[in-house]
C-alpha positions in Angstrom: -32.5 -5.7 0.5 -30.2 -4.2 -2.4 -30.0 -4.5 -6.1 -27.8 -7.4 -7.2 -26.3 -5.3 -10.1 -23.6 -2.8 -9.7 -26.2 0.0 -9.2 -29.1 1.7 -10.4 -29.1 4.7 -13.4 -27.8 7.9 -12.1 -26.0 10.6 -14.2 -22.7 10.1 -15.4 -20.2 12.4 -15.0 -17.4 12.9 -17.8 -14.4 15.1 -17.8 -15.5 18.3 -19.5 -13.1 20.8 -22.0 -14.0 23.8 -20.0 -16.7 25.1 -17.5 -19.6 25.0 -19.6 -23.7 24.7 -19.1 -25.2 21.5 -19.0 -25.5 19.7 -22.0 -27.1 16.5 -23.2 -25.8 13.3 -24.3 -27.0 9.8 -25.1 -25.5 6.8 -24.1 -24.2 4.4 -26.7 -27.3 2.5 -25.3 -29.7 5.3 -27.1 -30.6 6.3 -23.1 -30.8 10.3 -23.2 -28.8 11.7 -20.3 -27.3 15.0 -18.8 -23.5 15.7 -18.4 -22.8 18.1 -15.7 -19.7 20.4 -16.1 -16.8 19.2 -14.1 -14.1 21.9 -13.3 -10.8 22.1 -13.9 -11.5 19.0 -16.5 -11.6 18.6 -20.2 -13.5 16.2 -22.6 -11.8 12.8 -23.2 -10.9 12.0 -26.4 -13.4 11.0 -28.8 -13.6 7.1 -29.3 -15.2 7.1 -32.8 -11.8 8.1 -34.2 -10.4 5.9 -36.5 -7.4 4.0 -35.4 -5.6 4.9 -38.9 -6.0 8.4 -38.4 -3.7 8.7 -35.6 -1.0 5.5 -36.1 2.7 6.7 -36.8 4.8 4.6 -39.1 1.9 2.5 -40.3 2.8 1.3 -43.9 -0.2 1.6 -47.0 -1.2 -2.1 -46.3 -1.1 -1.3 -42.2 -3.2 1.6 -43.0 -5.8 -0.2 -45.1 -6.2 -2.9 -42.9 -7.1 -0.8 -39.8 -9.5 1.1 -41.9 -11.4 -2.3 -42.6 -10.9 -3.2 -39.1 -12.4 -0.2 -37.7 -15.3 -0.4 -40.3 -16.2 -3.9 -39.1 -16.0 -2.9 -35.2 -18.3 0.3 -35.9 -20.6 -1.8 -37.6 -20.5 -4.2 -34.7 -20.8 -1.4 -32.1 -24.2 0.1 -34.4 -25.7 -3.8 -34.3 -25.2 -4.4 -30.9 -27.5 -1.1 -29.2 -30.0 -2.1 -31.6 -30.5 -4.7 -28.3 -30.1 -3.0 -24.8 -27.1 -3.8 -22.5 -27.6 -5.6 -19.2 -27.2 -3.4 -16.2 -24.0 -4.7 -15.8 -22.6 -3.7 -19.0 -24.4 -0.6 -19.2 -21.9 2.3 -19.0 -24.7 4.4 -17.9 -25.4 3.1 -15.5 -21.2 1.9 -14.5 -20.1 4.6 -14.5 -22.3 6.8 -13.4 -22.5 10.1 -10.5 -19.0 9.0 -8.5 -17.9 6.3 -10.5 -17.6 8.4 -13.4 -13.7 8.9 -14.0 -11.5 12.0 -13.5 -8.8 13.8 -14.8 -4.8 13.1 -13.5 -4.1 16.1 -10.8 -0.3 17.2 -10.0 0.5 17.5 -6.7 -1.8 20.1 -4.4 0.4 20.9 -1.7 -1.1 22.4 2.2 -4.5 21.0 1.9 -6.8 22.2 4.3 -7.3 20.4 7.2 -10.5 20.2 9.7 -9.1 18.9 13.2 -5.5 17.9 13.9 -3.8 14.7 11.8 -2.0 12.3 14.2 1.3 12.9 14.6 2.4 9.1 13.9 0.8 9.3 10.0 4.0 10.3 8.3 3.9 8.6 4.7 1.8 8.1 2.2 -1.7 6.5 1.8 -2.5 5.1 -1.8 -5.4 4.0 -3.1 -6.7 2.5 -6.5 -9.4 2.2 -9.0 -11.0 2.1 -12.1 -10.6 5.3 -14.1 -11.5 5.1 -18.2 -9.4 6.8 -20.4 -11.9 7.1 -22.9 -15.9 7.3 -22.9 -17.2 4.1 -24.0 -18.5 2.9 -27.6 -20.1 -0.2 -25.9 -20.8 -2.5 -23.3 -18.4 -0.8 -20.1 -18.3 -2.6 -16.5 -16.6 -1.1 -13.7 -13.7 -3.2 -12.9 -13.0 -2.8 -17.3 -11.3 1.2 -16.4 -7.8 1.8 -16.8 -6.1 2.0 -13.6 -5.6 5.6 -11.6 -3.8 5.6 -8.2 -4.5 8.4 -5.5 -2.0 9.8 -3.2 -2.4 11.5 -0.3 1.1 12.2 1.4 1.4 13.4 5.3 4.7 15.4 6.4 4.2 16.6 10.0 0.5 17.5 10.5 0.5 18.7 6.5 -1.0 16.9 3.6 -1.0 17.0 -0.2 -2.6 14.9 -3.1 -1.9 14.1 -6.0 -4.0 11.3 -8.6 -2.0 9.3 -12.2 -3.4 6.7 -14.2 -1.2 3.7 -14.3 0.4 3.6 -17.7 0.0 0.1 -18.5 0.9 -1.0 -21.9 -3.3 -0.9 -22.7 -3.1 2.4 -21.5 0.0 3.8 -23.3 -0.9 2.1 -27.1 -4.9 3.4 -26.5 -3.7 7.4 -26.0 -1.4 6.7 -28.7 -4.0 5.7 -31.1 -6.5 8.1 -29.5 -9.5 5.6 -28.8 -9.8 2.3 -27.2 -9.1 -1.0 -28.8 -8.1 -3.7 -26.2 -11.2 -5.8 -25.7 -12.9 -5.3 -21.9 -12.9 -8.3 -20.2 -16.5 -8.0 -18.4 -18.2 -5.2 -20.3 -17.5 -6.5 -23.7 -16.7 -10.4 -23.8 -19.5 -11.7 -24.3 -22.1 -13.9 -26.6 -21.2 -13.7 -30.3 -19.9 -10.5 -30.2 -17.6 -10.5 -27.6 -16.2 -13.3 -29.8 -16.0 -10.9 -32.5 -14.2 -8.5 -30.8 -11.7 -11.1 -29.6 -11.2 -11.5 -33.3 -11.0 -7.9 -34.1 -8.4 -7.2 -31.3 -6.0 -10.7 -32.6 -6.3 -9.5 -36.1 -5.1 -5.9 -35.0 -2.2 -7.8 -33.1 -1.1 -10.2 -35.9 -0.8 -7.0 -38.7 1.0 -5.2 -36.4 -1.8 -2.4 -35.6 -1.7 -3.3 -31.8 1.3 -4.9 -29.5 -0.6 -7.3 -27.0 2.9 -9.4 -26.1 3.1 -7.7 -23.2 0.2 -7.9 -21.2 -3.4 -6.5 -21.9 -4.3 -5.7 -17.8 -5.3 -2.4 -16.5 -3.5 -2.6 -13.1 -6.3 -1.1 -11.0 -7.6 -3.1 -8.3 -5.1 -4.0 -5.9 -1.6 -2.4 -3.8 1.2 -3.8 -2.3 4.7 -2.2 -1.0 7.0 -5.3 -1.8 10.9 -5.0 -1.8 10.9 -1.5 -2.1 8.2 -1.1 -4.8 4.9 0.0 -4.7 3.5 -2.3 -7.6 -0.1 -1.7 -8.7 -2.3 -5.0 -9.6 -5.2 -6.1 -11.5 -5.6 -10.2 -12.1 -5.1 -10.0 -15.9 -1.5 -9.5 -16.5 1.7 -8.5 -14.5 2.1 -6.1 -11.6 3.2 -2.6 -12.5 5.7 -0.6 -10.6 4.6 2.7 -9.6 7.0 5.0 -7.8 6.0 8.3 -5.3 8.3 10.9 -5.6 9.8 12.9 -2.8 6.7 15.4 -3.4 4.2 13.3 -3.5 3.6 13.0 -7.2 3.3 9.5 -9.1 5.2 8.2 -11.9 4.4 4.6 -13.8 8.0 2.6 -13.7 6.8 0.2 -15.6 6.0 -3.5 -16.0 7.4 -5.8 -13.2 8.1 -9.2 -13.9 10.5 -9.4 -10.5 13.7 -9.4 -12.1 12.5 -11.6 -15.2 11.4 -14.1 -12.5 7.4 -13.8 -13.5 6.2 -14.8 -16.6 2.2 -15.0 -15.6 -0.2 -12.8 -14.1 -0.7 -12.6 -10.7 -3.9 -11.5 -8.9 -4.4 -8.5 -7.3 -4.3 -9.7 -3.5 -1.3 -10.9 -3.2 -0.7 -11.5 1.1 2.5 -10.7 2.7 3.0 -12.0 5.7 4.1 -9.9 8.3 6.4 -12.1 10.5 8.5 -13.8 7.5 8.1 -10.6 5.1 7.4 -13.0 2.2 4.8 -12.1 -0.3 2.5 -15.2 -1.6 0.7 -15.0 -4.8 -1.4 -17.1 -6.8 -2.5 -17.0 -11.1 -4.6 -18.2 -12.7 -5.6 -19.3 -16.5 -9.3 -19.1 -17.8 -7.8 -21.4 -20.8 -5.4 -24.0 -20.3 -4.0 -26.0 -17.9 -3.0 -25.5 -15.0 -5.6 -23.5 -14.3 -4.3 -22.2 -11.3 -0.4 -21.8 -10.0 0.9 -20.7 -6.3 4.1 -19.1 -5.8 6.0 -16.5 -3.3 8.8 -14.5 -3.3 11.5 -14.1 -0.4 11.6 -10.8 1.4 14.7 -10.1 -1.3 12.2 -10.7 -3.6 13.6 -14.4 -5.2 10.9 -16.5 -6.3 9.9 -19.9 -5.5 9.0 -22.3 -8.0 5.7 -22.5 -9.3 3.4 -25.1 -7.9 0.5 -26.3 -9.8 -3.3 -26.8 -7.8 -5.0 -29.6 -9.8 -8.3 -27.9 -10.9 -11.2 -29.9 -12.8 -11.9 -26.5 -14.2 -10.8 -22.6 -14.5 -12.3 -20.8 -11.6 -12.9 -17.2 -10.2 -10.5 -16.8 -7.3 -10.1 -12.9 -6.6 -8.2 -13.7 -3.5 -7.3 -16.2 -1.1 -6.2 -16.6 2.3 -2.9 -17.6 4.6 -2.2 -18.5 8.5 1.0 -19.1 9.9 1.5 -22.4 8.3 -0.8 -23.2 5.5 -2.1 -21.6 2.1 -6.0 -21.2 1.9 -7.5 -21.9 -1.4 -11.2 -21.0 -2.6 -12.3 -22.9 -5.4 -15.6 -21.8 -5.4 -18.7 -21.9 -7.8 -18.1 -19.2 -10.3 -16.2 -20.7 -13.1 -15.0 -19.7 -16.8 -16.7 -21.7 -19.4 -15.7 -20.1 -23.0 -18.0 -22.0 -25.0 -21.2 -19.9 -23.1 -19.9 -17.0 -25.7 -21.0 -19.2 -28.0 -24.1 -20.1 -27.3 -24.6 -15.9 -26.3 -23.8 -15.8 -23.0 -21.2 -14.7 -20.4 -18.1 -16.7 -20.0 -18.6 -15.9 -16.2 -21.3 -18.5 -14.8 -22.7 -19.6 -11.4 -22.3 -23.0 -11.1 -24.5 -24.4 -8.6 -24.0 -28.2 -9.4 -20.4 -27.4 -8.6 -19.5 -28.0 -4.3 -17.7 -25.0 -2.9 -14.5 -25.9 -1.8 -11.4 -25.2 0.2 -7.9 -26.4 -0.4 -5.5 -26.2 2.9 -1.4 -26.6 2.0 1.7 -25.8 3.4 3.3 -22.5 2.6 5.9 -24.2 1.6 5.7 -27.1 -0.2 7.4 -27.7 -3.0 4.4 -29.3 -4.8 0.3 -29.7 -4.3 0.6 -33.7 -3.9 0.0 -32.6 0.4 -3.0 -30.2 -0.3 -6.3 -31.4 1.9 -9.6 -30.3 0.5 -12.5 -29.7 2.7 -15.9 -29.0 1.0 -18.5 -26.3 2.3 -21.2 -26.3 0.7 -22.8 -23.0 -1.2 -20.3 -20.7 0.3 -18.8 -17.9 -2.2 -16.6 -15.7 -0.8 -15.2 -13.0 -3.3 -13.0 -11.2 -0.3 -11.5 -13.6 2.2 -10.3 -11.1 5.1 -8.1 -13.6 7.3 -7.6 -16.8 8.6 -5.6 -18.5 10.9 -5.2 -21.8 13.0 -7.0 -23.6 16.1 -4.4 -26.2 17.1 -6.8 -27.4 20.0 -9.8 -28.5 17.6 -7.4 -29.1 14.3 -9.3 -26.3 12.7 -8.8 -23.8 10.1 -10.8 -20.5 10.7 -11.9 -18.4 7.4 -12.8 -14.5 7.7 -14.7 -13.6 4.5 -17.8 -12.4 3.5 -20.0 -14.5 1.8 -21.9 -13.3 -1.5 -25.1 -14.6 -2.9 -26.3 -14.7 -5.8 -22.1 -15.6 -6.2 -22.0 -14.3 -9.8 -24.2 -11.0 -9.2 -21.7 -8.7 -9.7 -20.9 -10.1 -13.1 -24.8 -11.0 -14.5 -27.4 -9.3 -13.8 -30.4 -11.3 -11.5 -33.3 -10.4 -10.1 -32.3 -11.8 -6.6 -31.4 -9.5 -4.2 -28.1 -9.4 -3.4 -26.5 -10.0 0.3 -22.9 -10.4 1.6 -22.7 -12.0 5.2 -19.7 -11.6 7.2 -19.2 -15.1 8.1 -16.3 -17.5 10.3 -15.7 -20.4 8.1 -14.3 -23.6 10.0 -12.5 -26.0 8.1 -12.0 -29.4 10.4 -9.0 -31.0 8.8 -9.5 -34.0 10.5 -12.8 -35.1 9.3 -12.4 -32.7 6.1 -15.9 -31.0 6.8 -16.4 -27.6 7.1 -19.2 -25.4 8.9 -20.4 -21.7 8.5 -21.9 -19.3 10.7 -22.6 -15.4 10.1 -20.5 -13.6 12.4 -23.6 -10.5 13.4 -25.7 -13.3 14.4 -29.3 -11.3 14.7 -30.8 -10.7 10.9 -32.1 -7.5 12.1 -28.3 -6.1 12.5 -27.2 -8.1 9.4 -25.6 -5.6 6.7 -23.9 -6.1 3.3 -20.2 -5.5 4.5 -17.6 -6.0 1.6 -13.8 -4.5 1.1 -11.8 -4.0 3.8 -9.4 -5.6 6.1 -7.8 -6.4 9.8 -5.1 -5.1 11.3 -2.7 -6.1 9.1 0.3 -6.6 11.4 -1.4 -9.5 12.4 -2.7 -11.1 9.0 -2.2 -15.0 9.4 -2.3 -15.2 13.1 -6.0 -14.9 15.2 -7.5 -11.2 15.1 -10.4 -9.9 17.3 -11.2 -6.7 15.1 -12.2 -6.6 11.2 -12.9 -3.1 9.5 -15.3 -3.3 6.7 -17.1 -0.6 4.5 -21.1 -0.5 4.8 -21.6 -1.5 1.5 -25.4 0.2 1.8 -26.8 0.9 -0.8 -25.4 -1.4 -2.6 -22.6 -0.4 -4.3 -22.7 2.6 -2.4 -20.8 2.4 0.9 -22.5 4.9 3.5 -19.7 4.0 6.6 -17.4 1.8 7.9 -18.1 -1.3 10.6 -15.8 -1.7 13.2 -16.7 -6.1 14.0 -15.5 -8.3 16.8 -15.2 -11.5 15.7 -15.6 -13.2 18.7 -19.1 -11.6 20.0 -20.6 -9.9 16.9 -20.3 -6.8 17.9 -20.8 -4.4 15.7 -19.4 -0.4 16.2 -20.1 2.3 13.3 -18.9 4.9 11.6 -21.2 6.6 9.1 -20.0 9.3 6.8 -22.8 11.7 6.6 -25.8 12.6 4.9 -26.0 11.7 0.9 -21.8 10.6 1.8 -20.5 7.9 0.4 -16.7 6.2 0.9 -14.6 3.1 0.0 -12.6 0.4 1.6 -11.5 1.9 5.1 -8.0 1.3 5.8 -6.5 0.2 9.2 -3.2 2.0 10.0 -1.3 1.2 13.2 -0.1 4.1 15.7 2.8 1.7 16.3 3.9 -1.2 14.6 5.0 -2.5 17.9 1.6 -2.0 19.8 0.0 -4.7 21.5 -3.2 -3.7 21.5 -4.9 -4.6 18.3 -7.0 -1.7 17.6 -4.6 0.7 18.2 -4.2 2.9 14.9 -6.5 5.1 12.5 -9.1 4.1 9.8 -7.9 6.3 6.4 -11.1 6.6 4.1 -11.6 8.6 0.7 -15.7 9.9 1.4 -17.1 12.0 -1.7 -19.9 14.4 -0.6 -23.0 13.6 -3.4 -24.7 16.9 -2.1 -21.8 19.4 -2.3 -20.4 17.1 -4.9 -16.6 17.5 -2.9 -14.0 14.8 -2.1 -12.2 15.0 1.6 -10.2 12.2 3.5 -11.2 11.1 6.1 -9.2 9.7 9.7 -11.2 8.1 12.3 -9.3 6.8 15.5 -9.6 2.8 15.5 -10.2 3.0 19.3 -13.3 4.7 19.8 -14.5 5.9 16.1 -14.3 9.5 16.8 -13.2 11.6 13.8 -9.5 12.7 13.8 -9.1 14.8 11.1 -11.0 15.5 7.7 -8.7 16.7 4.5 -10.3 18.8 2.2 -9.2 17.6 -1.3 -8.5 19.6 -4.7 -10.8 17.2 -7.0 -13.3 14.7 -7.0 -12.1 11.3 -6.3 -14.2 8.3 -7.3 -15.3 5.4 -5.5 -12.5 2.9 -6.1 -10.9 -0.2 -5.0 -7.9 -1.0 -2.9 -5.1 1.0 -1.1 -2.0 0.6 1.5 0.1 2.9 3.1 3.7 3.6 2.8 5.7 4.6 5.4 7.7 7.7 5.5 10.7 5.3 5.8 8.7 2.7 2.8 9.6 6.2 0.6 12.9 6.8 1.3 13.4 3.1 0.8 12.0 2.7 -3.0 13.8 1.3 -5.5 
């Protein structure tokens, strides 16, 4: 049984100016804490800087008004730790230990190596995450940092690393004005003063103080090679283009709207599918209709036309699912309801009088008049891992894990929380649905979130699923290697007080029959040693490859991919 908030109080680790003794701090929660030293690091910029201190080519009235601005936010910020923050919200507790961000790092070339890397990993492997720019003034969640991508590159049996923020247009306007001002989405929207800062950050945008016409998202949750671009994601606004150089190094292209084609956000887990090479994508809108839109683009990258979903309601959908045929849809029971800000709540709720749902429509189709729904009752499933069709029964199968309490990781509860590998069957003939855990004894039942199969196969029926041990929660002490036919269950587990990510399959060859035929590519931080290495594990039998010692800590993160050696000579 684990917490059903993000984690428990630890120590958080900030970027230090230089290699100095321990000091103390206080959270803007009034909680007294210690801030180790972190080498090679430097303090981030203080957030209690006035925004009128540092704008260039602000006229008197420009100037005045930030100054009021900033006087009403500081007197917001002192009102609101007169009352302590949820868990959830708590930057101390956020973004604390190894979720605590880090500096950008050039490129480290010749990293050692323990073993021998596999002569077939030639590329790149890329992973995201939440990374703050600055320390936060008030209520902070995880997913809120800026986005940072991590890079380790392999060039015959060598390695380097290199870690960037992506410089969104958040990012870029908040380093220019030296403190942060965008409003964060989780940490900080919500009950009256969430409203309040919505009102703050709009009043900034309409005197000119703050530019938000073009896109207010961080970019760090999800990756995707697509048409020669690596393009970095976060649900909130358009994908940005990131490009690796020839020495591994990573450099923020900019905003991609896909040739002008794009003109809403996108979520981050966007599904290509590897027979057809199109990408699928879906968007959705917590305030008007449509609520939610579907959409792909062509292996050239030429976009269909959008096609609306009817929704009663906007609705949490982090990611969906496709086969060889159809579109999978989750239209599940966490919801947006604005008005809860009024009435001093989160506009994120559970709703359990809502039925769980899941929408079934052709890949192609021109419009949602064809969709089928097929209700399944309770079931929230914030990753979906694959799906595919059963021709025989006229059944859809669904690979996700399934999360209760569904809104945990957004309130805080006093449930436990539990995420259940579990085989979804949608009958699309009688339009019912049933669910069964996939590790069928409760004794071997673990939490297993972020992850993936083998993703040459994504649409079509897989044996094997590669999850990370999300034990203790949010920590994740291994990875599970499941059947999905018998249960089985094989493990990896990283090491005493070591923690990881989201494992990542990598084929030995793209052309290989047998599934499980490739490596497991994992980021694992040492909590005791307090080092970062990289970890390869051979798909076949779990048996470590290869371990790569890297220059700087990395922190627990969220999603990655891997470009091939070819992917980079290829990029646009």
């Amino acid at each position: 049984m684990i917490s059903c908030t993000l984690h428990t109080p630890s120590i958080p680790h900030f970027p230090k100016l230089s290699q100095t003794p321990n000091t103390s701090s206080t959270t803007g929660n009034g909680i007294a804490t210690t801030i180790p030293k972190e080498k090679n690091s430097h303090t981030l910029s203080s957030s209690s800087t006035s925004s009128s201190c540092n704008a260039q080519g602000w006229n008197f009235l420009q100037r005045a008004a930030a100054m009021a601005l900033d006087a009403m936010e500081s007197a917001l910020v002192a009102r609101e730790r007169e009352v302590p923050l949820p868990k959830t919200a708590d930057p101390g507790v956020q973004i604390a230990g190894n979720f605590a961000p880090v500096l950008e790092q050039p490129v480290r070339l010749n990293l050692p190596v323990t073993g021998k890397i596999p002569e077939c990993i030639q590329g790149v492997y890329v992973r995201n995450g939440a990374n703050p720019l600055f320390e936060p003034v008030a209520g902070h969640h995880f997913f809120d940092g800026d986005g940072m991508v991590h890079a380790v590159k392999f060039n015959d049996g060598s390695a380097s690393y290199a870690c960037r923020f992506t410089e969104t247009q958040r990012f870029v306007q908040e380093r220019a004005l030296g403190r942060p001002v965008f409003p964060k989405a989780i940490g900080e929207l919500h009950g009256h003063s969430g409203i309040a800062r919505l009102l703050l950050f709009y009043a900034r945008g309409l005197l000119g103080l703050v530019d938000h016409s073009h896109g207010t998202g961080v970019a760090n949750a999800g990756l995707v090679y697509f048409n020669g671009r690596l393009l970095a994601m976060s649900e909130d606004d358009l994908p940005y283009h990131v490009r690796v150089t020839p020495s591994g190094d990573l450099k923020t292209v900019g905003r991609y709207n896909f040739g002008d084609q794009l003109r809403t956000s996108m979520i981050a887990h966007p599904k290509l599918d590897p027979v057809s090479g199109d990408l699928f994508a879906l968007s959705y809108d917590v305030i008007q209709k449509p609520y939610l839109k579907y959409f792909r683009f062509s292996p050239c990258g030429e976009k269909s036309l959008d096609v609306e979903i009817p929704l009663a309601e906007p609705t949490m959908m982090h990611d969906f699912a496709i086969t060889e045929r159809f579109l999978i849809v989750p239209d599940q029971q966490v919801v947006f309801k604005l008005p809860e800000m009024i009435r001093g709540g989160s506009p994120v709720v559970y709703d359990k009088n809502k039925m769980s749902r899941f929408g079934v429509l052709n890949k192609f189709a021109s419009d949602a008049s064809g969709i089928t729904w097929v209700e399944a009752p309770d079931c929230f499933c914030f990753h979906l891992w694959n799906a595919w069709e059963e021709s025989e029964s006229d059944e859809i199968v669904v690979i996700g894990s399934c999360m209760t309490p569904p809104d945990s990781i957004f309130n805080e509860c006093d449930d436990e929380l539990k995420s259940v590998l579990s085989e979804i069957r949608l009958n699309l003939k009688t339009g019912k649905s049933y669910r069964r855990p996939i590790i069928m004894h409760d004794a071997d039942q673990m939490n297993l979130e972020a992850g993936m199969v083998n993703r040459n196969k994504l649409g079509r029926k897989t044996r094997f699923a590669y999850l990370a041990i999300a034990e203790p929660w949010p920590k994740v002490s291994g990875f599970a290697k499941v059947d999905l036919s018998s249960g089985k269950v094989k493990k990896h587990i990283y090491g005493d007080q070591k923690y990881g990510g989201e494992p990542l399959f990598l084929p030995r060859d793209g052309n290989s029959e047998v599934e499980d035929d490739g490596y497991i590519l994992a980021f694992v931080h040492d909590e005791k040693a307090w080092k970062s290495e990289l970890q390869i594990v051979n798909a076949m039998n779990l048996q470590l490859e290869a371990s790569i010692e890297l220059p700087s800590r990395v922190p627990y993160g969220f999603h990655g991919t891997f470009m091939s050696a070819e992917d980079l000579a290829n990029q646009v």
